[in-house]
BATITOR-561245 format. One record per residue: residue in three letters; x, z, y of N, C-alpha, C, O in turn. Coordinates in steps of 0.02 Angstrom, whole numbers, padded with zeros to 5 digits, always signed. Example, Ala and Ser with C-alpha at 12.3 -4.5 7.8 and 13.67 -1.06 7.14 Angstrom:
2
ALA+00660+00390-00284+00615+00390-00225+00660+00390-00165+00712+00423-00166 SER+00642+00354-00112+00684+00357-00053+00645+00394+00002+00670+00402+00057 
//
This chain:
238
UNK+09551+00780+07589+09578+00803+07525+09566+00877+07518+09581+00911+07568 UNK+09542+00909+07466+09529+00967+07449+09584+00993+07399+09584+00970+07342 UNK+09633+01040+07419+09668+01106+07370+09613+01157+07372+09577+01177+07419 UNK+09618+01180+07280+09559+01227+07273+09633+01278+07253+09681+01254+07222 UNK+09628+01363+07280+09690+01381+07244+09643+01432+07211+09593+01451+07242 UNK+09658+01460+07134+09638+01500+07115+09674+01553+07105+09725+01536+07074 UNK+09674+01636+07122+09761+01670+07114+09700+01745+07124+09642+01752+07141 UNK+09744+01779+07106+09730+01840+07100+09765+01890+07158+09816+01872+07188 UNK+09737+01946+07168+09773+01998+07232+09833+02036+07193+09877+02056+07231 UNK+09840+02047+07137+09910+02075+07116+09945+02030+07072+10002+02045+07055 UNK+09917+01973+07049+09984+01905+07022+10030+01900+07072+10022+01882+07130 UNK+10091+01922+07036+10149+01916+07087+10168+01826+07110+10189+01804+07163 UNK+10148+01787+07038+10169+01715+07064+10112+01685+07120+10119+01635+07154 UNK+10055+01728+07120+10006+01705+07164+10020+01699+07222+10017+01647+07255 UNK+10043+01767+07244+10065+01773+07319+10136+01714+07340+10134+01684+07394 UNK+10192+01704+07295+10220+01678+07328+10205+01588+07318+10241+01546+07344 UNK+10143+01572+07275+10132+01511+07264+10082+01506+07339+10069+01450+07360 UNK+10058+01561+07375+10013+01546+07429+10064+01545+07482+10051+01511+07532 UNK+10122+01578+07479+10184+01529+07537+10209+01488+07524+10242+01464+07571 UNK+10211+01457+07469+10245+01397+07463+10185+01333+07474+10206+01280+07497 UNK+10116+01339+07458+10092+01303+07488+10081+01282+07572+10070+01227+07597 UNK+10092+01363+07607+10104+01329+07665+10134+01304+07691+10116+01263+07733 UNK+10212+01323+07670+10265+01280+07675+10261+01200+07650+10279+01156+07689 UNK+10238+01184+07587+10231+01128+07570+10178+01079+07624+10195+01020+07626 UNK+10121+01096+07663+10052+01094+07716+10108+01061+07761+10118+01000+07767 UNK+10156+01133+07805+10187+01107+07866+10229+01045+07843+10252+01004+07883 UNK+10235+01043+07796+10298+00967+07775+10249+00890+07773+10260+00832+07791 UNK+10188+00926+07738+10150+00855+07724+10103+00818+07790+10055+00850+07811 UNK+10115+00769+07812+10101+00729+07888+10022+00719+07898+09999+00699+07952 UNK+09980+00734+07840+09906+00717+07825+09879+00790+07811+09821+00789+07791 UNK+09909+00855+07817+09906+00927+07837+09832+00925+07860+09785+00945+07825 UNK+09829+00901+07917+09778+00899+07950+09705+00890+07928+09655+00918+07950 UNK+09712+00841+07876+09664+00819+07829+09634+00837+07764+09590+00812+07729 UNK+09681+00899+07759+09675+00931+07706+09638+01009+07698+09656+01054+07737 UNK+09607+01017+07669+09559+01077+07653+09572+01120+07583+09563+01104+07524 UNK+09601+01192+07618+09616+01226+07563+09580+01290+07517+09606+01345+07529 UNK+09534+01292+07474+09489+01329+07459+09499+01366+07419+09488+01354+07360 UNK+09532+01440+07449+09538+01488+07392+09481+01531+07364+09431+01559+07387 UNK+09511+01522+07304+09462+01527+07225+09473+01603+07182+09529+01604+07157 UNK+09446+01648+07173+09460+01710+07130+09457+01703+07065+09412+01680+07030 UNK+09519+01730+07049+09516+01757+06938+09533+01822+06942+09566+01846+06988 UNK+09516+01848+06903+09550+01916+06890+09586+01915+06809+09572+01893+06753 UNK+09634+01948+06837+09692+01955+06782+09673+02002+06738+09675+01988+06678 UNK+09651+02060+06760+09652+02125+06723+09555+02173+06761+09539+02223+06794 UNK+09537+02144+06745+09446+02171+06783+09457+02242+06752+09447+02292+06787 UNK+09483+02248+06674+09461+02321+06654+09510+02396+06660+09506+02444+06622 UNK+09565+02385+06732+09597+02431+06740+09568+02476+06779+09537+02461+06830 UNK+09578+02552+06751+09539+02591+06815+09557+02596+06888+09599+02563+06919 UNK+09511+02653+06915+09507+02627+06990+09582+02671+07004+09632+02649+07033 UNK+09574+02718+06984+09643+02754+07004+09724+02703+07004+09777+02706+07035 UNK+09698+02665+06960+09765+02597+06947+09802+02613+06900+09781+02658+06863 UNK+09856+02588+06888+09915+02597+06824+09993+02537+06852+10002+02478+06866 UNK+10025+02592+06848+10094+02574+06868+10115+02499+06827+10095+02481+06771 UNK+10165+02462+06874+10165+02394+06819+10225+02425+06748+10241+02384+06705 UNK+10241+02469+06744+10295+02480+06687+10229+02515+06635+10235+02500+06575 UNK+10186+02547+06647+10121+02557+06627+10074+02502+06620+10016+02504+06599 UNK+10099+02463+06637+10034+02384+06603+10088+02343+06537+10067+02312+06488 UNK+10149+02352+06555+10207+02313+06492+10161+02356+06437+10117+02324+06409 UNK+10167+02414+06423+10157+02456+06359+10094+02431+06340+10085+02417+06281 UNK+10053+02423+06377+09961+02412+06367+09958+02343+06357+09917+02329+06313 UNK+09995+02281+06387+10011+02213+06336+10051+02208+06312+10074+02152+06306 UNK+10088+02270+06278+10125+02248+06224+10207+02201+06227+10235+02163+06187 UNK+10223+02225+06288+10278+02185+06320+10322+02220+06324+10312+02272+06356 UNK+10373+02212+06302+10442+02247+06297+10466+02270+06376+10455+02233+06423 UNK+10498+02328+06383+10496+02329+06459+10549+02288+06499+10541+02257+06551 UNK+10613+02295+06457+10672+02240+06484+10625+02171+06499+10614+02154+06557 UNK+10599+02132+06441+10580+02073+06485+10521+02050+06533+10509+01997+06563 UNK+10486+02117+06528+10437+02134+06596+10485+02148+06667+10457+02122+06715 UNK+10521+02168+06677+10576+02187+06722+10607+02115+06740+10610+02091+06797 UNK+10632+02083+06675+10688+02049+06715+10638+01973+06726+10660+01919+06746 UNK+10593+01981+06713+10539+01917+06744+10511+01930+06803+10500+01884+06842 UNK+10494+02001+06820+10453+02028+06908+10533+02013+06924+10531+01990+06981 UNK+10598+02014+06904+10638+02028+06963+10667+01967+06980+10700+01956+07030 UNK+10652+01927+06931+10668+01849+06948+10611+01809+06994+10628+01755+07019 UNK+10549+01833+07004+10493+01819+07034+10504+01852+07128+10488+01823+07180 UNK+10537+01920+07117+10561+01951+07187+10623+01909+07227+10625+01887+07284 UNK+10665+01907+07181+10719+01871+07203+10698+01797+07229+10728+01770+07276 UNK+10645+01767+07196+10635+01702+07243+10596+01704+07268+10579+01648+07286 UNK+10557+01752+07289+10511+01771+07361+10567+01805+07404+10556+01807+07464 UNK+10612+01827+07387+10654+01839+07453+10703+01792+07467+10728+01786+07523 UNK+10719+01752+07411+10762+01688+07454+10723+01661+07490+10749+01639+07541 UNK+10642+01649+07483+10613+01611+07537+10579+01644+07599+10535+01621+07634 UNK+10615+01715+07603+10583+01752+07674+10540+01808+07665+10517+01837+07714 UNK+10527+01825+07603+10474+01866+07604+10495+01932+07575+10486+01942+07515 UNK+10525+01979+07615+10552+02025+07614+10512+02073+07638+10481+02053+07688 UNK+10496+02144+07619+10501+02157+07537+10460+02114+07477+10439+02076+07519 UNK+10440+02095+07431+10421+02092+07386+10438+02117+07327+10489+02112+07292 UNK+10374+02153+07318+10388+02224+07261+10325+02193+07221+10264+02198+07230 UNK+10371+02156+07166+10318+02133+07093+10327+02199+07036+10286+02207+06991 UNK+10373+02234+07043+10398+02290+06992+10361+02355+07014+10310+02379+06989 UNK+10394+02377+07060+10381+02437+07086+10301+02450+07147+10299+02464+07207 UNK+10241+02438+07089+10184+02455+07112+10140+02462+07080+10153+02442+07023 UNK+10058+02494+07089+10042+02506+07051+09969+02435+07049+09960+02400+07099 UNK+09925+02428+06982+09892+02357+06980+09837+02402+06976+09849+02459+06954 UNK+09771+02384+06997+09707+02395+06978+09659+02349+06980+09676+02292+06993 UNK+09583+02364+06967+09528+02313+06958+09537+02266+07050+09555+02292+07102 UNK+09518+02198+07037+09522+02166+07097+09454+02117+07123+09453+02067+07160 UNK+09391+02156+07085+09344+02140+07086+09296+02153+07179+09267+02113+07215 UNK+09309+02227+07185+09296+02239+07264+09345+02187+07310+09319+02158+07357 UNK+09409+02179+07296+09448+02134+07337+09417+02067+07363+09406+02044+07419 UNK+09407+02047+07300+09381+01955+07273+09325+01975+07325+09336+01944+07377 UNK+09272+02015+07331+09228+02009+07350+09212+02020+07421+09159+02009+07451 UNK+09272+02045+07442+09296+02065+07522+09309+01986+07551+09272+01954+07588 UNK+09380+01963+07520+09396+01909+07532+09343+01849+07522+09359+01796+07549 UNK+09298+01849+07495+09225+01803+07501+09180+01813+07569+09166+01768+07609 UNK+09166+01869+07571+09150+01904+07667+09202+01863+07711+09178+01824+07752 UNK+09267+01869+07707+09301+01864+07761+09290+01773+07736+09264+01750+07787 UNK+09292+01749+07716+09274+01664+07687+09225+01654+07742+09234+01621+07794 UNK+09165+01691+07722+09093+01684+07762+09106+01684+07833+09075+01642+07864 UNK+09153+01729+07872+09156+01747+07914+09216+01701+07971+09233+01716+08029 UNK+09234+01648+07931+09298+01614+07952+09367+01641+07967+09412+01625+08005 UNK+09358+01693+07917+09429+01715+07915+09462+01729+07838+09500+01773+07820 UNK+09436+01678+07803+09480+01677+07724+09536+01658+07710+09568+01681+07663 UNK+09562+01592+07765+09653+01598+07755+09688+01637+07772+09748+01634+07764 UNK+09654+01687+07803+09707+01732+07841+09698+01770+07800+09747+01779+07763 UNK+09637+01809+07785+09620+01879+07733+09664+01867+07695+09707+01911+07693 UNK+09674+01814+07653+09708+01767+07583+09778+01814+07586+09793+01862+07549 UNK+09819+01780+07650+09879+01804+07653+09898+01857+07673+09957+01871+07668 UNK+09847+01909+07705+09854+01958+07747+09862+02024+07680+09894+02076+07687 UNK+09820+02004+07618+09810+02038+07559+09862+02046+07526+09874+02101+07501 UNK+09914+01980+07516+09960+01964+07464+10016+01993+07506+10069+02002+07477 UNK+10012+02014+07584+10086+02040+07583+10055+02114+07607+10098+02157+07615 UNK+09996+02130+07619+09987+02211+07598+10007+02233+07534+10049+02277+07531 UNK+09987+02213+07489+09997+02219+07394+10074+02211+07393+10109+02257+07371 UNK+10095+02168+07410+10183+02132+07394+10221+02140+07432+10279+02120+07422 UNK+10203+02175+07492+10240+02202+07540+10249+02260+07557+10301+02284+07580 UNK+10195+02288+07545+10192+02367+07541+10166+02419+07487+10151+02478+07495 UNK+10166+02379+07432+10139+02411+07362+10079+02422+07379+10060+02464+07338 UNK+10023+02407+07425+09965+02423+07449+09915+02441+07379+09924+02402+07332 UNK+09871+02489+07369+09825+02489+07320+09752+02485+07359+09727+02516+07405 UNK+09728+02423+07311+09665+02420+07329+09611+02385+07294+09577+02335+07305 UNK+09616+02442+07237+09546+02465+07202+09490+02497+07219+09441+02495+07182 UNK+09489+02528+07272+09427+02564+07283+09404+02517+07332+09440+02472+07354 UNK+09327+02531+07354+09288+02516+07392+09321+02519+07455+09336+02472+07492 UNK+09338+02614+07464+09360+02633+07520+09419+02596+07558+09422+02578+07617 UNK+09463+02590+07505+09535+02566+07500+09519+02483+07535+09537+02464+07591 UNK+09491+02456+07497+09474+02369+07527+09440+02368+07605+09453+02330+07651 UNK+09397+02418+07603+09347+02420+07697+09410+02440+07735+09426+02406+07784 UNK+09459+02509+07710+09513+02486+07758+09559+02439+07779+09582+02431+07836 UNK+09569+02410+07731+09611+02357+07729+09578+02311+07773+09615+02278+07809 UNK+09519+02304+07778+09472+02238+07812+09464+02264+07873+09467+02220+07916 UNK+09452+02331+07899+09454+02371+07975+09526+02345+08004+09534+02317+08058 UNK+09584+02363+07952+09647+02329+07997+09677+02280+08009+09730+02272+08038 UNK+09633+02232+07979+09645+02147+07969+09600+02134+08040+09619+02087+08075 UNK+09552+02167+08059+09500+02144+08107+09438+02128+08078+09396+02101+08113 UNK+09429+02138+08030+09346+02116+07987+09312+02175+08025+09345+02221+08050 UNK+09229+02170+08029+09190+02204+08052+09179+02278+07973+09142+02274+07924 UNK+09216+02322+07987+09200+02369+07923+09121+02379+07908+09103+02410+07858 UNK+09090+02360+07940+09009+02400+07935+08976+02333+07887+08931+02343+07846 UNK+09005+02266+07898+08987+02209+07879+09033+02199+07829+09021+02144+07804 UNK+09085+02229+07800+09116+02208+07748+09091+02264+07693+09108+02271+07634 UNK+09045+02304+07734+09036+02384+07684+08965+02349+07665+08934+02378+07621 UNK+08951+02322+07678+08872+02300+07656+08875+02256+07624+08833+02258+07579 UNK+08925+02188+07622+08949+02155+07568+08970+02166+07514+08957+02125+07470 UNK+09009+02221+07499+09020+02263+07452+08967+02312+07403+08962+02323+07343 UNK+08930+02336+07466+08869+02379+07415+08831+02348+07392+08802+02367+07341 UNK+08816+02279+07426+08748+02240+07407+08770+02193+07357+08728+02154+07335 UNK+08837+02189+07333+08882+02140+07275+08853+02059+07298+08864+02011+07261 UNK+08819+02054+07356+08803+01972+07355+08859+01937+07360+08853+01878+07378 UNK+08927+01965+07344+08975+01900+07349+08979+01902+07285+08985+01843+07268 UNK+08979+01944+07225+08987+01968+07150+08967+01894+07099+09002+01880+07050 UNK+08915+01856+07117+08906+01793+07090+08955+01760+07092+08995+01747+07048 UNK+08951+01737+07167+09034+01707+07177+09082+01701+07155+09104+01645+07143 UNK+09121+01762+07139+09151+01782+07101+09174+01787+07040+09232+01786+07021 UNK+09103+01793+06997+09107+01767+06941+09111+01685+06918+09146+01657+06876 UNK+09055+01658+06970+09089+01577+06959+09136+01536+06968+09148+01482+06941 UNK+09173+01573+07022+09253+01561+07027+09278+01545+06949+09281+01494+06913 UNK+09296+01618+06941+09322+01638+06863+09322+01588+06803+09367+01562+06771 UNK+09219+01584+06801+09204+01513+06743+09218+01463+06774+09238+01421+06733 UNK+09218+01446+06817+09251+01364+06839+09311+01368+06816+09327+01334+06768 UNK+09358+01414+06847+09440+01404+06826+09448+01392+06729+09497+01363+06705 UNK+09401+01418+06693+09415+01407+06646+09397+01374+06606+09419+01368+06549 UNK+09329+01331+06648+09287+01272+06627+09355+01228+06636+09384+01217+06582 UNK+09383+01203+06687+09446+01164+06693+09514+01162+06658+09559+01120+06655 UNK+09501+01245+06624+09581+01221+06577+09618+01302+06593+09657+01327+06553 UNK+09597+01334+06661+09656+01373+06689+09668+01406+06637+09630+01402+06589 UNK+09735+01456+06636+09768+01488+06549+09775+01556+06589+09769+01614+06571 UNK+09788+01529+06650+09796+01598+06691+09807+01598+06787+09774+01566+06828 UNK+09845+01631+06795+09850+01612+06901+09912+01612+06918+09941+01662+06898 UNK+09957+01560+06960+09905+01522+07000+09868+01468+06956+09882+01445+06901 UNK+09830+01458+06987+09762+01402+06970+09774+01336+07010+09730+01304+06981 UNK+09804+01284+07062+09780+01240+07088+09743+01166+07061+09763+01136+07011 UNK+09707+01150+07088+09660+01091+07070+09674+01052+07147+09666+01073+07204 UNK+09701+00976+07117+09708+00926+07196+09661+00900+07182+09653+00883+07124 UNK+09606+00886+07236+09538+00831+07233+09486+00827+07164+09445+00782+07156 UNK+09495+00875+07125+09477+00869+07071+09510+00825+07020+09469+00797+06984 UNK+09584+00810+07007+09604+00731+06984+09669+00771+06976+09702+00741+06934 UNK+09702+00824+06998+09762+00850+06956+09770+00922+06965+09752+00953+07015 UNK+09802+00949+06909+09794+01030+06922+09861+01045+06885+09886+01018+06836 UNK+09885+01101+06926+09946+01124+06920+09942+01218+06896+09938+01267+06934 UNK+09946+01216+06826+09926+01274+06820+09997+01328+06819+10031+01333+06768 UNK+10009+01354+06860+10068+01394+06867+10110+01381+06941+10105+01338+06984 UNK+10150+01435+06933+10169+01411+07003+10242+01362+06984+10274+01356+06932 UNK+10249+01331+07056+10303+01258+07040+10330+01303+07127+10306+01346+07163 UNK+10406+01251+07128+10427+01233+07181+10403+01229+07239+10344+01213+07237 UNK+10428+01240+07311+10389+01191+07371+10397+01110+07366+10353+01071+07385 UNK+10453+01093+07339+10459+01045+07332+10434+00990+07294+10442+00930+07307 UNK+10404+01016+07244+10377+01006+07190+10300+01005+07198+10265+00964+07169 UNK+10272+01058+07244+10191+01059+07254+10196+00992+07305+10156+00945+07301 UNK+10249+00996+07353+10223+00926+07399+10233+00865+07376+10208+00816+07404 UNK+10268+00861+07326+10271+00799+07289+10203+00799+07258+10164+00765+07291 UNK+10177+00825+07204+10107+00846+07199+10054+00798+07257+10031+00741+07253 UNK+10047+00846+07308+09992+00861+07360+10019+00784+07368+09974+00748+07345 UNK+10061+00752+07387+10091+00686+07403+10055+00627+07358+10029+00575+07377 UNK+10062+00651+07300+10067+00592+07239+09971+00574+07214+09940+00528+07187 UNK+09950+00661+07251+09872+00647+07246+09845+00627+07304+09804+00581+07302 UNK+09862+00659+07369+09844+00602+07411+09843+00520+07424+09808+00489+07464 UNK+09882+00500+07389+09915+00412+07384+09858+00405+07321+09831+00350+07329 UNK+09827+00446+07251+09796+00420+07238+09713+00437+07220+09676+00431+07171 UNK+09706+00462+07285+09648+00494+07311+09565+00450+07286+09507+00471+07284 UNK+09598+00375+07266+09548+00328+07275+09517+00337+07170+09463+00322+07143 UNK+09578+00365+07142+09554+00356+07073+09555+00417+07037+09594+00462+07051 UNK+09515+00421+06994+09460+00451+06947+09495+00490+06888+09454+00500+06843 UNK+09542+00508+06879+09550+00514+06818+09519+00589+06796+09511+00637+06834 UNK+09506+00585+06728+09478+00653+06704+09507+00644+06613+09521+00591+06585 UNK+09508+00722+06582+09508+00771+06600+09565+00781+06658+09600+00731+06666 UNK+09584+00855+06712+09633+00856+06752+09683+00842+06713+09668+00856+06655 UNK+09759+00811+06720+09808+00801+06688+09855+00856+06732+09853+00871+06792 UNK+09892+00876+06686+09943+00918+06721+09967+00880+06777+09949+00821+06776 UNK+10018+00903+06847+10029+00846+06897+10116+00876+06898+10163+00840+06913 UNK+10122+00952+06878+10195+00971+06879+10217+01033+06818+10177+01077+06802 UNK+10255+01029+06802+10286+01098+06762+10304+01154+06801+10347+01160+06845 UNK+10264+01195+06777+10261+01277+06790+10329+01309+06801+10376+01306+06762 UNK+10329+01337+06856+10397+01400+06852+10379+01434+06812+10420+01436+06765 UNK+10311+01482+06800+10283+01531+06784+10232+01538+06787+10204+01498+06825 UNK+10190+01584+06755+10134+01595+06768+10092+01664+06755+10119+01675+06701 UNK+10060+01703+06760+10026+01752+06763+09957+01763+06719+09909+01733+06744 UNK+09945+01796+06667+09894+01788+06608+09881+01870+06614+09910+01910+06650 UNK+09837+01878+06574+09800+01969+06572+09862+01993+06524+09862+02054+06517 UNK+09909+01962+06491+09963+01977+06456+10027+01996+06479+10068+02028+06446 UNK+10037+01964+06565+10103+01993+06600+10105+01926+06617+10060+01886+06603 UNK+10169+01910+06654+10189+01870+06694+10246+01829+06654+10285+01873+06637 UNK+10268+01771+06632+10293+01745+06595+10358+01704+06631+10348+01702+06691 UNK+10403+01680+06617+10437+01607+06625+10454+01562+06574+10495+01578+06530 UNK+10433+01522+06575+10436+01458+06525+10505+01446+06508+10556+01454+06542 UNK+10496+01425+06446+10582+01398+06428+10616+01342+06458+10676+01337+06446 UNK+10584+01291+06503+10621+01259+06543+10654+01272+06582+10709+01248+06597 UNK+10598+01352+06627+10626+01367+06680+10714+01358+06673+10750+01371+06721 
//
């Protein structure tokens, strides 16, 4: 069974939809059998490199700042009920995540993309990490253990940059509105982030029906939230 995840390095629901899938992994008994392929979008490609504070991205989509605030702080608060302390969706700054995507494609190549995956989302969400620049990403990959000389040549030579971009048009050939992105087996997609409980029911309900076809993807759960080039939202169900 193949999870494709699609998520971005500063979507705050990204990062904590990539712990709740592992949490949901250690629960499900066929774990083993399962293959998880993270996928790049970018939220915001045209912020400069210097970055822009998130109370500085509300004004630029047009988002009132109270309910930019009290949505990152409802997004923090349940990354720290589930362990992930600090998580700072408010207090950091966002930039282009195009060098990132393309780091994390190297470390893919290199057999180290689940780890890069998560090692990114709690530099960014854990330590307000910025990493827009070139420079900024080769360090980041020197202290993860990536070979810097081989992640600096991936970078100058943009051969992961295709990649990248076809990530992007796939996610939106399929429907995505925004990140997280997941696709189960090609046969259900969950666009936003959900529950742990809720993704393993998911990952559960498509494994059992692994054998059939359906198309277009049908939704498989309702969104907590989700993340668009517009800000970070919660649905009126929530």
């Amino acid at each position: 069974m193949k999870i494709e995840f699609w998520s971005d390095v500063i979507c705050p629901y990204c990062g904590l939809m990539e712990h709740r899938l592992k949490r949901a992994l250690e629960r499900f008994p066929h774990a083993a059998r399962v293959q998880v392929v993270h996928r790049s979008i970018q939220l915001h490609p045209d912020l400069p490199r210097t970055g822009v504070t998130q109370r500085r991205l509300f004004d630029l989509a047009g988002m009132p700042q109270a309910t930019g605030e009290r949505t990152l702080r409802s997004i923090e608060a349940a990354a720290h009920a589930e362990g992930l302390v600090p998580y700072l969706a408010l207090e950091r700054t966002l930039g282009p995540t195009d060098f990132a995507h393309q780091l994390l494609a190297y470390a893919t190549e290199q057999g180290r993309g689940d780890e890069a995956w998560s090692a990114i989302f709690r530099a960014h969400f854990g330590q307000a990490r910025r990493l827009w620049t070139a420079e900024e990403v080769l360090d980041f990959a020197a202290e993860i253990g990536l070979d810097r000389a081989g992640a600096a040549e991936a970078l100058h030579s943009r051969r992961f940059l295709a990649q990248v971009t076809a990530d992007q048009r796939e996610a939106e050939r399929l429907g995505a509105g925004g990140a997280p992105f997941l696709v189960l087996d090609r046969k259900y997609a969950i666009p936003g982030a959900v529950g742990t409980d809720e993704l393993l029911a998911a990952i559960t309900r498509a494994w059992t029906e692994r054998s059939v076809d359906p198309v277009p993807l049908p939704t498989l759960a309702d969104a907590d939230g989700i993340c668009t080039p517009d800000g970070c939202t919660v649905p009126d169900h929530a």
